[in-house]
C-alpha positions in Angstrom: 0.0 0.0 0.0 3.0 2.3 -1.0 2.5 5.4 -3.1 3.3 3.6 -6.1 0.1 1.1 -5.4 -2.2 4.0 -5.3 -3.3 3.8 -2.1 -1.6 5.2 1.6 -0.4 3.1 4.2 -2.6 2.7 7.3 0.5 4.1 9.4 1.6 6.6 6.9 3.2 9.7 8.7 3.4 7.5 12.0 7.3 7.4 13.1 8.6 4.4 14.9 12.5 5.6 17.2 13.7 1.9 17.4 15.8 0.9 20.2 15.5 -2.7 19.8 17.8 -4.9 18.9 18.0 -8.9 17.6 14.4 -9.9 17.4 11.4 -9.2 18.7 11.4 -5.9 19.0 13.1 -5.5 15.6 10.3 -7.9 14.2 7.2 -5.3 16.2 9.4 -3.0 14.4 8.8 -4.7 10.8 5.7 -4.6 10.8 5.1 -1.3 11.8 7.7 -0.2 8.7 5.1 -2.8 6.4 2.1 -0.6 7.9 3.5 2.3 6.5 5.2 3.6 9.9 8.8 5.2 9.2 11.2 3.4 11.6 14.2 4.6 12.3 16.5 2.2 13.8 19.3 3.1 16.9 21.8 0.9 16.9 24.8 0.8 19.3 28.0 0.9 17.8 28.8 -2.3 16.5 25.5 -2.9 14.8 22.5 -4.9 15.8 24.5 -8.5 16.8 22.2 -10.7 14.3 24.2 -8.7 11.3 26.8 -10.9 12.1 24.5 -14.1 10.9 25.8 -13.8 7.3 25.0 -16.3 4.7 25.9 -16.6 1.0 23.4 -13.7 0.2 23.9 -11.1 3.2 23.0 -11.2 6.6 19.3 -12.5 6.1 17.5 -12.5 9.8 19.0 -9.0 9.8 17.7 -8.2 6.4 14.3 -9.2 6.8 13.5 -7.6 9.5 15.3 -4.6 9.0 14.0 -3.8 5.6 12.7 -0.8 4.7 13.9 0.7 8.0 16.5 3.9 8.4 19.8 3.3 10.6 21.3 5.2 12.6 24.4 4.8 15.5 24.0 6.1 18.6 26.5 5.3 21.8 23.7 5.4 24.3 26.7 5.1 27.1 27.5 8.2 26.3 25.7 11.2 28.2 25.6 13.4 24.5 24.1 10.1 23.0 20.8 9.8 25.9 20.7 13.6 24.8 20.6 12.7 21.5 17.4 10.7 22.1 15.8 13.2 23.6 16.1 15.3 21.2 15.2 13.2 18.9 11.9 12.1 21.0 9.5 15.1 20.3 9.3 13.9 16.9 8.5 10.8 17.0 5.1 8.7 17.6 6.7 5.5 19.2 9.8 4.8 21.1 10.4 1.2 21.4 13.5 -0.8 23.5 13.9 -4.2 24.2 17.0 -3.5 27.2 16.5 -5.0 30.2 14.6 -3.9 33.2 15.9 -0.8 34.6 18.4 0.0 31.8 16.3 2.7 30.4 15.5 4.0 33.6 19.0 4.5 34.6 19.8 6.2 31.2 17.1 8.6 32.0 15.0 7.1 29.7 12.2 5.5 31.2 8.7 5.9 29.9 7.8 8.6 32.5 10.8 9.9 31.6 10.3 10.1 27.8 6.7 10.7 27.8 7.3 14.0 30.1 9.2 15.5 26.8 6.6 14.1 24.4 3.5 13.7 25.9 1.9 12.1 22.7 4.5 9.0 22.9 3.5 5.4 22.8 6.8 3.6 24.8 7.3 0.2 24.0 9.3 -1.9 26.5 9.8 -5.7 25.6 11.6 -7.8 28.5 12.5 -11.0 28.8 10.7 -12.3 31.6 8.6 -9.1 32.4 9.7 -5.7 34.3 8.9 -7.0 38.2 9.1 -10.2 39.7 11.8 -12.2 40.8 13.4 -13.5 37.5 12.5 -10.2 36.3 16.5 -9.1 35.4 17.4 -12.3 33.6 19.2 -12.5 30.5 16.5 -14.1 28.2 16.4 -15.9 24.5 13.9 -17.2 22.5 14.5 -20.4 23.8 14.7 -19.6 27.4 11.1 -17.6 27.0 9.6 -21.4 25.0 10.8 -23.3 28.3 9.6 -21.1 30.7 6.6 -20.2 29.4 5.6 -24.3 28.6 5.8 -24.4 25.1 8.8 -26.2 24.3 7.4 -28.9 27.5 4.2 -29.1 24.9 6.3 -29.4 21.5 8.3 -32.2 23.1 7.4 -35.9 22.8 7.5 -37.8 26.2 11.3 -38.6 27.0 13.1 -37.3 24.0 15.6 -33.7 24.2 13.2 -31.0 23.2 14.3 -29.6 19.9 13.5 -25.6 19.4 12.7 -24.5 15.8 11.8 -21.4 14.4 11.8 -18.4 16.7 8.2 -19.0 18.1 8.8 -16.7 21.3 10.3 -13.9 19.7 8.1 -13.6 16.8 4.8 -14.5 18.9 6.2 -11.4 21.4 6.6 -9.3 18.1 3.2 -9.8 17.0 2.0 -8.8 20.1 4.3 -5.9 20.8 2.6 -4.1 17.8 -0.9 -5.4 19.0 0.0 -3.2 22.2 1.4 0.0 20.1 -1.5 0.1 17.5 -3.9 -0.1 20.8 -2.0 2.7 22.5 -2.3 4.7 18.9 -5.8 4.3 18.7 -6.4 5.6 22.5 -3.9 9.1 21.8 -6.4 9.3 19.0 -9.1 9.5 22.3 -6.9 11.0 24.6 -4.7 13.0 22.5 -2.2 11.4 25.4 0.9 8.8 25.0 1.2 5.5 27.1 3.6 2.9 28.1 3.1 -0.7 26.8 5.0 -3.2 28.6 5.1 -6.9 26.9 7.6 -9.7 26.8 8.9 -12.9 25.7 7.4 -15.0 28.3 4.3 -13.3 27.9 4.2 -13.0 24.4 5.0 -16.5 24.1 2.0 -17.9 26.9 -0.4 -16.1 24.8 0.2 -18.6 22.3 -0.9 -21.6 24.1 -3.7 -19.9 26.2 -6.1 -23.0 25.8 -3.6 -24.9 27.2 -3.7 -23.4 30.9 -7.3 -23.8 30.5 -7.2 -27.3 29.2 -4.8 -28.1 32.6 -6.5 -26.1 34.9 -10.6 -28.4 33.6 -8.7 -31.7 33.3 -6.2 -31.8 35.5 -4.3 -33.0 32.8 -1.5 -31.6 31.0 -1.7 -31.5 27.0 1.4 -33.3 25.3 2.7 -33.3 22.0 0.4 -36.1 21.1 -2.5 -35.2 23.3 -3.7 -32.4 20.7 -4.0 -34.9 17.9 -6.4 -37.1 19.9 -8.5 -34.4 21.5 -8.9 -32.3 18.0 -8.9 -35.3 15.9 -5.9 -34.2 13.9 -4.8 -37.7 11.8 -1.3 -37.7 10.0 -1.6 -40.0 7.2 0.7 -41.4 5.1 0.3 -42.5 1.4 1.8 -45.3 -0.9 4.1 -42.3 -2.1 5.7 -42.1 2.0 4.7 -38.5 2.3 2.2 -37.8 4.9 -0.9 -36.0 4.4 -2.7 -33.8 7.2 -6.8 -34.5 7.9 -8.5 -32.9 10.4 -11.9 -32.8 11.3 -12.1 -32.3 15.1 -15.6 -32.1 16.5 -17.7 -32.4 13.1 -19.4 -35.2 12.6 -19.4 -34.8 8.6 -16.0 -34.2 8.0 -15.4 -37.7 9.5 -17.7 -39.2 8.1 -16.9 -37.8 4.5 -12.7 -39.2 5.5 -14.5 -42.2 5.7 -16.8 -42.2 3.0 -13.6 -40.6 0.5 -11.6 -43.7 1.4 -14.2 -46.5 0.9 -14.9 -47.0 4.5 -18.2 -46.3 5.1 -18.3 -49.5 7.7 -16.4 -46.9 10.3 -19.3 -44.5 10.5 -21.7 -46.7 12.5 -18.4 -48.8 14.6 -19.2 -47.9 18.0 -15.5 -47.0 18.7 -15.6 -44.5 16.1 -19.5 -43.2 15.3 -19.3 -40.5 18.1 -16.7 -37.7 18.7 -15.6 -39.1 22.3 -15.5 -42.3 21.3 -13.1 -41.7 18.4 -10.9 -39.7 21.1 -10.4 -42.6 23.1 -9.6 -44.8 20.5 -8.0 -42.3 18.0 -4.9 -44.7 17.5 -7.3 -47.4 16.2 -8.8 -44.9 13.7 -5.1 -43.5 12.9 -4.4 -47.3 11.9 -7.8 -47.9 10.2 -7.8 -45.2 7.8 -3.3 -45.2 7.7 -4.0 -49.0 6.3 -6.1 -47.5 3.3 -3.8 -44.5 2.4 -1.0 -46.7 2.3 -2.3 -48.0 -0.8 -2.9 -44.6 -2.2 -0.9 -42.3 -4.2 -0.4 -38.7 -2.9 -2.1 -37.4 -6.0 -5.1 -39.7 -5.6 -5.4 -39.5 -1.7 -4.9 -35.2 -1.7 -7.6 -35.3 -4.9 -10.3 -37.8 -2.7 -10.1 -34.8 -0.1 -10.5 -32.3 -2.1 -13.6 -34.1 -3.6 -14.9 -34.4 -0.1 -14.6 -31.1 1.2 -12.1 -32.6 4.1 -9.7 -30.4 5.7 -6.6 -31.5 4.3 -3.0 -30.7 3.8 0.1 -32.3 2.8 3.0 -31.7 5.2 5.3 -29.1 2.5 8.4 -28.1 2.6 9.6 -24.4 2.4 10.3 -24.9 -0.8 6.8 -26.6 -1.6 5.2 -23.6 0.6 7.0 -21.1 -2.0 6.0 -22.7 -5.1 2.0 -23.9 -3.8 -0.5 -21.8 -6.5 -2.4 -21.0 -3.2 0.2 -18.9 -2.0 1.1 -17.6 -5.4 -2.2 -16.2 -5.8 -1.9 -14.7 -2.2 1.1 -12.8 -3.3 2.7 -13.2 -0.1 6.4 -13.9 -1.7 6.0 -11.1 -4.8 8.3 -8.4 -3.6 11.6 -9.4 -4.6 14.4 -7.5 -2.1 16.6 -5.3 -4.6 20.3 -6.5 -2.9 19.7 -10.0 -2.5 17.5 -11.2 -5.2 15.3 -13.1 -2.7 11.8 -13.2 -2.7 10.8 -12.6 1.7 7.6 -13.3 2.9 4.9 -10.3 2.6 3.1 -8.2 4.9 0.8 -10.6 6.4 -2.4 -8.6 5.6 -4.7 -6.6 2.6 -6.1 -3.7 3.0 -9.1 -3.1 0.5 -7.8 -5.9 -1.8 -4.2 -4.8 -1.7 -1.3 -6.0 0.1 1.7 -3.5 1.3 4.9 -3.9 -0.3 7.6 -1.7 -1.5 9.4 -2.4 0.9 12.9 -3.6 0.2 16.2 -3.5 1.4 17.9 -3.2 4.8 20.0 0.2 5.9 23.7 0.2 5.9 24.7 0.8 9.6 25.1 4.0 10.1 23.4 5.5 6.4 21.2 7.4 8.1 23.0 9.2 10.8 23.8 12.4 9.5 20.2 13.1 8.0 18.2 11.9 10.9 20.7 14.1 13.4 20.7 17.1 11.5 17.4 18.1 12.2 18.4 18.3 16.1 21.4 19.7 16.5 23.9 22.1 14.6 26.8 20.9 11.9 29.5 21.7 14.6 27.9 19.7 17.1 27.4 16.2 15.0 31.3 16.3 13.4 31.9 17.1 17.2 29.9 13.9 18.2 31.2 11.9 15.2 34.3 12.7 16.1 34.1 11.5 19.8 32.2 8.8 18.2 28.9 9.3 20.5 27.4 9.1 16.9 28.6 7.0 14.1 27.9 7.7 10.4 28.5 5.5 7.5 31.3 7.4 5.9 33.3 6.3 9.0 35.1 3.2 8.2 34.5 1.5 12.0 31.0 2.0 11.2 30.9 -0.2 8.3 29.4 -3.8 8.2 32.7 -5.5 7.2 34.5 -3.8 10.7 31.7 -5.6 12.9 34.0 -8.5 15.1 
């Protein structure tokens, strides 16, 4: 929804002061930029420490969610580089940091702090494990925030090592680090005031698995790995070809009974084990052989096509590569904008707004490009070559602010 769609960004003229650093925050940060926000991005001498995660075609986890977004290097050690915040603040919409409790505080940069110089301010403050409380000061990953929060307990079948995939915490906390600035926005729009909106990892990452407390806290029982295919009726099943094939028909009576019609198995539908939905809970490993003994004979092709037929819920487990290539998703659009140093086709903004996606935006920021222009606007020419000479503030046409001087 750039200008060169035709149409204007839902954030458009909104601007996003990015403290944040690695993911989450960076990733709340993304998709304010894919709203239409401008973010600029702070980052510490040095750089944000994922553009060191280099592959063949750049530093990727950096690039995607740093696209689009302006840099600019601030020593926030130094007293002249707080001051350069605040100078910076009455500009700016949203202020977000993901330091850890009482870092910004002792910088003189808490929200009371910040939203006393711009009253209007929405202050995001991601944490690991949550501003108060015991564990409160911890030094927390992704990882750490799956295990303590439950998740990884769930994803992990009963006596093997838990093995942690895709960044679930830090993007699950992203998602709802910009849930809690779009919120704030809409109340200044009320108010005419700012707020502070407090998330975390641990948070963010329980609000994924919500039914589960509830689920514990009815049954008394803990959901496993395997649990939620038995209670939601979630059947893995794998053809003659030895890929597996996802039905799921949970509670409804018709999608089962359509699996069962699909696969010439009508003689299921009126078994007592099976006929009703608790009854096919308790003996869901019976079913999983029943119908796993008829797709074996099946091809892929034949099996996916019986589903489709039958109006079945149905998927084929895909690869990334399957994912990128499936007409569904090329329809959707979702891998269209191709980034302009890389080549690479990332994922799209995950929404459409009136029929149109937002895109345009490509690219991730030098360290440092932005430095000079952003600054400038706050203090005189003297005063920035007197900071970039200090180096409180780094711009890219000094060589130690350049990727390749990162250690």
């Amino acid at each position: 929804m750039d200008n060169d769609r035709g149409a204007r960004a839902p954030l458009d003229g909104i601007r996003v002061l990015e403290l944040s650093s690695v993911i989450a925050g960076p990733f709340a940060g993304s998709l304010l930029r894919l709203l239409g926000a401008e973010v600029v991005k702070v980052e510490a001498p040095g750089g944000d420490a994922i553009r060191k995660w280099e592959s063949p075609r750049g530093p990727l986890p950096f690039a995607q969610i740093n696209a689009g977004k302006r840099s600019v290097v601030i020593d926030l050690k130094s007293p002249d580089g707080v001051e350069a915040i605040k100078r910076l603040l009455p500009s700016f919409d949203v202020l977000t940091h993901n330091l850890r409790p009482g870092s910004m505080e002792r910088l003189g940069l808490s929200g009371a702090d910040c939203l006393e110089i711009n009253p209007g301010l929405v202050y995001l403050g991601v944490s690991g494990l949550g501003s108060v409380g015991p564990k409160a000061g911890r030094p927390v990953y992704d990882s750490i925030a799956q295990a303590s929060s439950g998740l990884l307990g769930l994803l992990t079948p009963p006596g093997a090592n838990p093995a942690v995939g895709p960044a679930l915490g830090d993007l699950s906390t992203g998602i709802v680090a910009l849930s809690g600035v779009l919120a704030a926005l809409v109340a200044r729009e009320r108010t005419g005031r700012g707020s502070v909106v407090e998330t975390s990892l641990v948070e963010g990452t329980i609000a994924l698995i919500h039914d589960q407390f509830a689920h514990l806290q009815a049954t008394g029982v803990q959901f496993d790995i395997e649990a939620r295919s038995r209670v939601s009726q979630i059947f893995p099943l794998r053809t003659a070809d030895g890929d597996l094939v996802i039905a799921h028909f949970s509670t409804s009576q018709k999608f089962f009974e359509s699996l069962a019609r699909a696969l010439d198995m009508v003689g299921v539908i009126d078994d007592p084990r099976f006929h009703a939905y608790n009854a096919r809970v308790q003996n869901y490993e019976l079913l999983l052989d029943e119908f796993g003994a008829r797709t074996s004979k099946l091809s892929t092709e034949s099996f996916v096509k019986l589903l489709e037929q039958a109006d079945v819920p149905h998927s084929p487990v895909m690869s990334l590569g399957e994912v990128m290539t499936d007409p569904q998703i090329d329809a959707l659009g979702l891998f269209a904008d191709v980034d302009e140093k890389t080549g690479m086709r990332f994922s799209g903004a995950p929404w459409r707004f009136n029929g149109v996606r937002p895109g345009g935006v490509r690219g991730w920021p030098e360290m440092g490009e932005d430095t000079r222009a952003v600054l400038e606007s706050v203090c005189s020419g003297d005063e920035l070559a007197d900071w970039i000479q200090r180096g409180v503030v780094q711009d890219i046409a000094d060589r130690s602010c350049r990727d390749e001087d990162i250690e």
